[in-house]
Structure formats: structure tokens, C-alpha cells
C-alpha positions as CSV (number, residue, x, y, z in Angstrom):
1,X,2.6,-25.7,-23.1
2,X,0.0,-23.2,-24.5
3,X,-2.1,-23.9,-20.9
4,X,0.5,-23.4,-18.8
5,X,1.2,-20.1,-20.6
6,X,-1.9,-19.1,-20.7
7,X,-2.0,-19.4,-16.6
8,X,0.8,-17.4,-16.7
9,X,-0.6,-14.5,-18.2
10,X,-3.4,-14.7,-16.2
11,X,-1.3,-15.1,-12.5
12,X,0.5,-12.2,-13.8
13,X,-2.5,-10.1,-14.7
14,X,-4.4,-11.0,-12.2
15,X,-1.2,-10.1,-9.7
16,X,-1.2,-6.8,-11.6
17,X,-4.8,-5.9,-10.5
18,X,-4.1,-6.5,-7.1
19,X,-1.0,-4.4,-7.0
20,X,-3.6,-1.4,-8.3
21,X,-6.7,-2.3,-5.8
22,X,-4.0,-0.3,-3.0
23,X,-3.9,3.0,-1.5
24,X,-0.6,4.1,0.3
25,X,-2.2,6.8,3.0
26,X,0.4,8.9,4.9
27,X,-0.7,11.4,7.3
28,X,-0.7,13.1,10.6
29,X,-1.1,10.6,13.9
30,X,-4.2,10.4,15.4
31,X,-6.7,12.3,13.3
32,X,-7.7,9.7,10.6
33,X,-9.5,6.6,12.6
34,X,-9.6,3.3,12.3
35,X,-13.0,2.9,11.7
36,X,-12.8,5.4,8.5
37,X,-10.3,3.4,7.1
38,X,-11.4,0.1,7.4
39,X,-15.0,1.4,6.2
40,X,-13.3,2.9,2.7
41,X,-11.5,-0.9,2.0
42,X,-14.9,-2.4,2.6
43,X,-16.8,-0.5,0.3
44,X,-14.5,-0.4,-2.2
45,X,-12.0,-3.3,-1.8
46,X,-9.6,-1.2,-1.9
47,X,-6.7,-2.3,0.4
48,X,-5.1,0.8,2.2
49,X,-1.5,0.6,3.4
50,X,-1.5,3.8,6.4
51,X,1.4,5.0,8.1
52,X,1.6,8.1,9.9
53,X,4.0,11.2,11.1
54,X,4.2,13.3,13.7
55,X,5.8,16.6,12.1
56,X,5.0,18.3,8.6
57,X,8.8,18.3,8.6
58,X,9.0,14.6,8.2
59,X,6.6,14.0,5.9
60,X,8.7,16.4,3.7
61,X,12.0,15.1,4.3
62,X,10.6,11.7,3.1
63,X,8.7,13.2,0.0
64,X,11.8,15.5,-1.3
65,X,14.2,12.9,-0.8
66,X,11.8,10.4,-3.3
67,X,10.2,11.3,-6.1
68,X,8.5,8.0,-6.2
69,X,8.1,7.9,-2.2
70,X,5.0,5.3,-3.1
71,X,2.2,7.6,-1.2
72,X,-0.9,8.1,-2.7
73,X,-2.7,10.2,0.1
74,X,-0.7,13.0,2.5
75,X,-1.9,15.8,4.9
76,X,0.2,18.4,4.7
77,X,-0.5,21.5,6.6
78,X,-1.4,24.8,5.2
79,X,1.8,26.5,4.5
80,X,3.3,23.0,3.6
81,X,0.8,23.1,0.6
82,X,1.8,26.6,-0.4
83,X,5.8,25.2,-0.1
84,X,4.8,21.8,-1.7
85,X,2.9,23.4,-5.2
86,X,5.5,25.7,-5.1
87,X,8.4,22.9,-6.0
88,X,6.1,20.8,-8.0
89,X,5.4,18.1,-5.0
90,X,1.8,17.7,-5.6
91,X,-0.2,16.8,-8.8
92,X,-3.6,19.0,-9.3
93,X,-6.3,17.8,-8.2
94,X,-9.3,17.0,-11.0
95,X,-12.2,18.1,-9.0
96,X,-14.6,16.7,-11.7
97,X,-13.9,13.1,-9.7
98,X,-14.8,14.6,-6.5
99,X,-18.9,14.9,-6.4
100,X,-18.8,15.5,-2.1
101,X,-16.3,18.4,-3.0
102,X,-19.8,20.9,-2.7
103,X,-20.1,19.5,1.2
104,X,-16.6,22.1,2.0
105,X,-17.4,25.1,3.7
106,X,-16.6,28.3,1.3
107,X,-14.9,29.8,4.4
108,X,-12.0,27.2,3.7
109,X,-11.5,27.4,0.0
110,X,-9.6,29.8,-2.3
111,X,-6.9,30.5,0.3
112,X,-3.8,32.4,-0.2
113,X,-1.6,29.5,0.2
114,X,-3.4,27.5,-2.5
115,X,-5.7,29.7,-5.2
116,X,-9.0,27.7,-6.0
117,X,-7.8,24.7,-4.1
118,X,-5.7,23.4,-7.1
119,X,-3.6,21.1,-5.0
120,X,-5.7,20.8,-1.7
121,X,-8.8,19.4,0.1
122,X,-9.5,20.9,3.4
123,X,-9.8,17.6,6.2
124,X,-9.4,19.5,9.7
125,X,-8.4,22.8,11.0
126,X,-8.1,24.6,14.1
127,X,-6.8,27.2,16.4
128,X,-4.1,27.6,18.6
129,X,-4.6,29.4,22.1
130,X,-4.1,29.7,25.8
131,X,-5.5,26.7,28.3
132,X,-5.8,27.7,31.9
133,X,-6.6,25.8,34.8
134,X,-9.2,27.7,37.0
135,X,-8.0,25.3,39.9
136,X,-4.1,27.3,39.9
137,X,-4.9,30.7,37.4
138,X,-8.0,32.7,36.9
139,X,-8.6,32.5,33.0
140,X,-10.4,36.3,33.0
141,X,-6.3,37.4,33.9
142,X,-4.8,36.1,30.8
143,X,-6.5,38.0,27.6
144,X,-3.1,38.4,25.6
145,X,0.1,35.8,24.3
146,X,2.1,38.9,26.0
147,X,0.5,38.0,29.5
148,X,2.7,34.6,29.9
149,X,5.8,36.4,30.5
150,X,4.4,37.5,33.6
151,X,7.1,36.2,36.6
152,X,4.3,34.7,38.2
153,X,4.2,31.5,35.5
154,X,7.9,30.5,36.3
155,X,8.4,26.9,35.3
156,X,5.1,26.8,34.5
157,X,3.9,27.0,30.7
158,X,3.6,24.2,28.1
159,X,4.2,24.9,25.1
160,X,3.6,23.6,22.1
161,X,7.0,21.7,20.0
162,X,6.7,23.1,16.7
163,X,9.0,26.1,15.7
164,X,6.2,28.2,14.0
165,X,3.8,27.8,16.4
166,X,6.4,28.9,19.6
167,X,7.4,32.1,17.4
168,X,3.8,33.0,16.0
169,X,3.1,34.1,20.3
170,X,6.1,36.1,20.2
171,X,5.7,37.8,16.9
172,X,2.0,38.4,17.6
173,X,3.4,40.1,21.1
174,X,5.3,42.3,19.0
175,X,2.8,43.4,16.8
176,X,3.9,41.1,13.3
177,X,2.5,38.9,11.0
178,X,3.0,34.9,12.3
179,X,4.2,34.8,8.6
180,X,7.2,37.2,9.0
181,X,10.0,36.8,6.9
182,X,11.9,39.9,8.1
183,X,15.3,38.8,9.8
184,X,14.9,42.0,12.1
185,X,11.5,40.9,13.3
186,X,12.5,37.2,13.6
187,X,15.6,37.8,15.5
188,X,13.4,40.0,18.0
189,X,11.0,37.3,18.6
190,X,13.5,35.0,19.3
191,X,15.0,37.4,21.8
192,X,11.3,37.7,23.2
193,X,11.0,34.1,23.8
194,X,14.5,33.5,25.4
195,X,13.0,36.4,28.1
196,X,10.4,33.5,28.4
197,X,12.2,31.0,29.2
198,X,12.3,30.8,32.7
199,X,8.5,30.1,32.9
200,X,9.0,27.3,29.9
201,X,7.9,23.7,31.6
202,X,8.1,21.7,28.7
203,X,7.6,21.8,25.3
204,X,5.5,18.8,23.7
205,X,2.8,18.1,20.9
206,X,1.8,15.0,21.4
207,X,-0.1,13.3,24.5
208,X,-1.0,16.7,25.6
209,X,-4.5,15.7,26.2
210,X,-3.2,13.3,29.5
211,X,-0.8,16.2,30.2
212,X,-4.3,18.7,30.5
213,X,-5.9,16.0,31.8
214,X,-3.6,15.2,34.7
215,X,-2.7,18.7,35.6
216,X,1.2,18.1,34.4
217,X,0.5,21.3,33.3
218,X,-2.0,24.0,33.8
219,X,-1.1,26.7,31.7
220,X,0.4,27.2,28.0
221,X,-0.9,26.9,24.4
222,X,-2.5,24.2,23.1
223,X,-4.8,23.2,20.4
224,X,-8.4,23.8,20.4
225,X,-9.3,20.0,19.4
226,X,-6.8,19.1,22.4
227,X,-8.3,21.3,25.0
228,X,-12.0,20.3,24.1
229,X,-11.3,16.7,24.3
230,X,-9.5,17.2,27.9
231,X,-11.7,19.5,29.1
232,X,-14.4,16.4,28.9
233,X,-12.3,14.8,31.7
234,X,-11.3,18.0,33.4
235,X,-14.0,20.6,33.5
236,X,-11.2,23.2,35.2
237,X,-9.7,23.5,32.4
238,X,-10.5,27.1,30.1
239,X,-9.6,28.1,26.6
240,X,-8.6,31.5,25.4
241,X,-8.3,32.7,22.0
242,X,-5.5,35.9,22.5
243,X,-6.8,39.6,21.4
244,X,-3.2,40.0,19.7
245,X,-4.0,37.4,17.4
246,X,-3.1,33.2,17.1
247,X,-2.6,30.8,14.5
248,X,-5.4,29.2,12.4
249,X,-4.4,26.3,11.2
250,X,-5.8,23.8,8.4
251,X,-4.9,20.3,7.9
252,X,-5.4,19.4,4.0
253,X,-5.3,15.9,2.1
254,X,-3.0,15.8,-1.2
255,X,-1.7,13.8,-3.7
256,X,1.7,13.8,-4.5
257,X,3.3,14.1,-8.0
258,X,3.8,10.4,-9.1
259,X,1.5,8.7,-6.7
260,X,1.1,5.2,-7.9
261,X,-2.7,4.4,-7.7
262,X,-4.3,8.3,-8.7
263,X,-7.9,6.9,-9.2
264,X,-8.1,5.0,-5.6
265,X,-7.0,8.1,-4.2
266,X,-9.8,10.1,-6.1
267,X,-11.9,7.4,-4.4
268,X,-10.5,8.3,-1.0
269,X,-10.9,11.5,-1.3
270,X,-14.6,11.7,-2.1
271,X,-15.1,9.0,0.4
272,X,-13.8,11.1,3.1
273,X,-15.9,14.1,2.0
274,X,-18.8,12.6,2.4
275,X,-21.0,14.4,5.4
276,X,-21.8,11.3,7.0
277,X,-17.7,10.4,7.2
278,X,-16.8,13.8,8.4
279,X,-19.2,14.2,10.6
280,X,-17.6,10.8,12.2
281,X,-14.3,11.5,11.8
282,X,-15.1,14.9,13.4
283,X,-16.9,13.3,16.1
284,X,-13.8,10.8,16.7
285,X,-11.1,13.2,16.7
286,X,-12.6,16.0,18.1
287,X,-11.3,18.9,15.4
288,X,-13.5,21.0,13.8
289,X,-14.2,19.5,10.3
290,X,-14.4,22.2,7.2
291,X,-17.0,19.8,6.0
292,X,-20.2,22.2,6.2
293,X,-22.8,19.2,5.3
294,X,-20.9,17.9,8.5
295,X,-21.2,20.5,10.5
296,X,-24.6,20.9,9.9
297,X,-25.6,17.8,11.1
298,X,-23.3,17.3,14.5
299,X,-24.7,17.4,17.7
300,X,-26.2,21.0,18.7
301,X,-23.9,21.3,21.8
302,X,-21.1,20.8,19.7
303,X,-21.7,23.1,16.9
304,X,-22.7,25.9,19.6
305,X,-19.3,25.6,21.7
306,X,-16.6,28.2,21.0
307,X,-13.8,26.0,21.9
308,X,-14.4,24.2,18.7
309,X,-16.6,26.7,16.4
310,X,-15.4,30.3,17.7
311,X,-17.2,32.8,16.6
312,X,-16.9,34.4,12.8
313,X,-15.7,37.7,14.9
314,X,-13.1,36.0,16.9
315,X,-12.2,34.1,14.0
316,X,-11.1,37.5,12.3
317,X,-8.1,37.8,14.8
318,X,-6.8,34.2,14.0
319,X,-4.2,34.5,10.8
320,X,-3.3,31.2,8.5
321,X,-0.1,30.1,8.5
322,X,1.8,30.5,4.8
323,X,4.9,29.3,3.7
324,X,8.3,31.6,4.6
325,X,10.6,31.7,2.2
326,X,14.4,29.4,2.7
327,X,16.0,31.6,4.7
328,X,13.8,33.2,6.9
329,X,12.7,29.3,7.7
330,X,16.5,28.5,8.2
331,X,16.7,31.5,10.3
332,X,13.7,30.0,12.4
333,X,15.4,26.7,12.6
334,X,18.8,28.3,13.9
335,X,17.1,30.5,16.5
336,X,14.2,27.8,17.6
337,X,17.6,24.9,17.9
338,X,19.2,27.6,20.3
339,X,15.9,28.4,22.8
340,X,15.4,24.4,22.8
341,X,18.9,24.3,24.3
342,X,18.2,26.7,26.9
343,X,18.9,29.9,25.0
């Protein structure tokens, strides 16, 4: 009887250790590979359960209606972060169990939407501008977001499908912050983009890099990351960062309040800021990395081309988003439901 307990304890223990050697990853589709994953479980032994999403939205939704949601990892974007710390979402991060946390470019650190990087690690970021195909449009007569309303792109733009991003080219028209919280100045640049309408195409986020390739579309805003990858298959295709301004964007990795297995994310987390991992996962999914060991060490033609590294002057016209406050990001909602339906 005292055997078979004893094998009992030690099922049951060794169950236990099992159930810790897991990480629950969550985060955006299509920037985290394969390979980067399945090289952190086989240096560690670590077993990584990874799911994705396709909207900041989403992954919020799931998080605020949990507070044991199960994830260990996340990538919310910047002004996600600044809403997340806000209502206690996130645990701090113990940078002391980071040693790769040095490798982050200082450019991407101590940002207004998280102070000292308390609850963030910078992963990818990027910019949001014009693409033009030379084949239909010159790309020397489209300098400004305001240019698009021009007649002459009727049924022709693709935009991106994200609320913030549509209004940050219509606020930037008008002269305001992409992070305006004014009702005023929202309510104008949603009556600034329903005069755009008629030369809305589509609106779409994802698979925009056939779209670009194919010529579904030869004129919009897209993603720098995007329109470099495309432009590999498609060398008609040109990139425009607007004088009146565009969003910078930056993708971060988290860890949410109550994550089950803390220490395996510590692991991850240093794992993916080593240079030799960002530089790979940089190389994979074509984003500029915040990883300044990586940077360093990627390919010269890649470091040198504006698309993906613009320049630290052009850089001072891009603005990050920030978190709005409930209403004004209700009032973005209402008015973004309405141009979606036409108006």
C-alpha cells in the first residue's frame, strides 16, 4: 500500500512539472515564426502552446473578460500597453531576468505610453504610409495623406481596416494629433473621410501583400513591413512616408497579470531578445526589429533601405499612437461603424 502511494505522489508530482514546463503565447498573426518557436522549446524544453489574433481589439476582449485568460506571453500594440497598465492588465516586468534587455535600441524605450518600459518589451514596429504603383500613378505626385482625396483615385484606394489608422490620415489632413481626443476634431475627421469615400476600394489588413503583389490595388496605405516584402515581387511598387505626418507604430511583448508559468515567460522573453533571434525573426517577417544588436548585424542592403529604416529626420514627422480615453474611442467606434457602412 505504502508503494502504490508512493507512485502516486510521484505521478502526481511529476504531472505537476509538466503542467509548469508550458508557455501559453498569444500574439499578432504572422510576425512570430515557426522556426523561433520551435527553436525556444528545444533549448529549453519548454512546450509553447501559440495561438494568434488579428486585431488588438480581440486580444483585449479575451483578456478583460478573464482574469485568468491562461496567457503567458501577448503583443499588444503601443497604445494598448498605455490602456492595459492603466487598468492593471499587465504585471511589471523584473528586468533583472532579462540579460539581452541591453540589445533594445534606446530610440524605443522610455516612451510616453509606458515610462521606463515597466510593462513592455519592444518586438517590431513600423510605419504607416502611401504605396503607389508607378505602372497607374506617378509616386513624386502624391507627397501628402490630403492628396488621396484627389477625384482622380475614385474607387481606387486601399485602405487599411483598423479604426485608428483610417482616422490618423484624416486628422493629420486637418492639422491634429493621430491621438486626438477632442469630439470637435474627431467628428471633423470623420466628415473628412466620408468626402473620401468615393475613391475607398476596399478596406483590408491582412493578405495585403498578394493584394500589392497582384495589383488588386495600386494605391492606398499600407504598412512599411508589407510594402517592402511586396515590392520584392513587384518592383513598381513605391512607398511614401506623408510630410503631414503618419503613424509609428510599435508592436511590444507583455505578460499579463496572473499568467500561469511567469519564469518560462522570463525565458521567452530573453530568448527572443537575443540579436541572433531578432535578427531572424526580422529577416522572416520583414519589420524592422527595435533590436539594435540586430540591426547591426542584418544585411547592408537592408539596414540602408528607407522603406524599412527611414531616416532619423523623416522619422521626426511619424507620431506613436497613445491610448484615447473611453469616450473619445467610443466616439471613434460610432463614427468608423457608420463610414464602413457607406457613410
Amino acid at each position: 500500500m505504502r508503494g502504490f502511494v508512493s507512485l502516486v505522489v510521484i505521478f502526481f508530482l511529476a504531472s505537476a512539472t509538466f503542467a509548469d514546463n508550458v508557455l501559453n503565447v498569444y500574439t499578432w498573426s504572422g510576425v512570430v515564426p515557426d522556426f523561433a518557436i520551435q527553436q525556444f522549446e528545444k533549448e529549453t524544453g519548454i512546450k509553447v502552446n501559440f495561438s494568434t489574433y488579428d486585431s488588438n481589439e480581440i486580444m483585449y476582449a479575451k483578456l478583460k473578460a478573464s482574469k485568468d485568460a491562461g496567457y503567458d506571453i501577448i503583443e499588444p500594440s503601443s497604445y494598448y500597453i498605455d490602456r492595459m497598465r492603466k487598468q492593471d492588465l499587465l504585471e511589471k516586468i523584473d528586468k533583472t531576468k532579462l540579460s539581452n534587455f541591453k540589445n533594445l535600441n534606446p530610440l524605443f524605450l522610455n516612451a510616453d505610453y509606458d515610462p521606463h518600459n515597466h510593462y513592455s518589451i519592444p518586438f517590431i514596429w513600423g510605419a504607416t504610409g502611401i504605396f503607389v504603383n508607378k505602372n497607374y500613378y506617378a509616386p513624386n505626385s502624391i507627397t501628402k495623406w490630403s492628396d488621396l482625396w484627389d477625384k482622380k483615385y475614385e474607387n481606387q484606394l486601399m485602405l487599411l481596416d483598423d479604426s485608428r489608422e483610417v482616422f490618423s490620415i484624416a486628422l493629420k489632413s486637418l492639422g491634429y494629433s493621430i491621438n486626438d481626443s477632442d469630439p470637435e476634431h474627431i467628428k471633423k475627421a470623420y466628415l473628412k473621410l466620408r468626402e473620401l469615400l468615393p475613391n475607398i476600394k476596399l478596406f483590408k489588413s491582412d493578405g495585403v501583400i498578394t493584394i500589392l503583389i497582384d495589383e488588386d490595388a495600386n494605391v492606398g496605405m499600407a504598412w512599411n513591413g508589407d510594402l517592402y516584402k511586396a515590392k520584392k515581387e513587384n518592383d513598381n511598387l513605391a512607398f511614401i512616408l506623408p510630410k503631414d505626418g503618419f503613424v509609428l507604430w510599435i508592436d511590444n511583448f507583455a505578460i499579463p497579470k496572473n499568467a500561469p508559468h511567469r519564469e518560462n515567460a522570463y525565458k521567452f522573453l530573453n530568448f527572443m531578445l537575443r540579436a541572433d533571434v531578432a535578427k531572424a525573426v526580422s529577416l522572416s517577417n520583414n519589420f524592422p526589429t527595435p533590436n539594435l544588436a540586430a540591426q547591426k548585424s542584418l544585411p547592408e542592403d537592408i539596414r540602408a533601405n528607407p522603406i524599412i529604416y527611414p531616416s532619423k529626420e523623416t522619422l521626426r514627422r511619424g507620431e506613436i499612437e497613445r491610448d484615447v480615453n473611453d469616450s473619445a474611442l467610443e466616439l471613434y467606434e460610432k463614427y468608423w461603424e457608420k463610414l464602413k457602412m457607406g457613410g
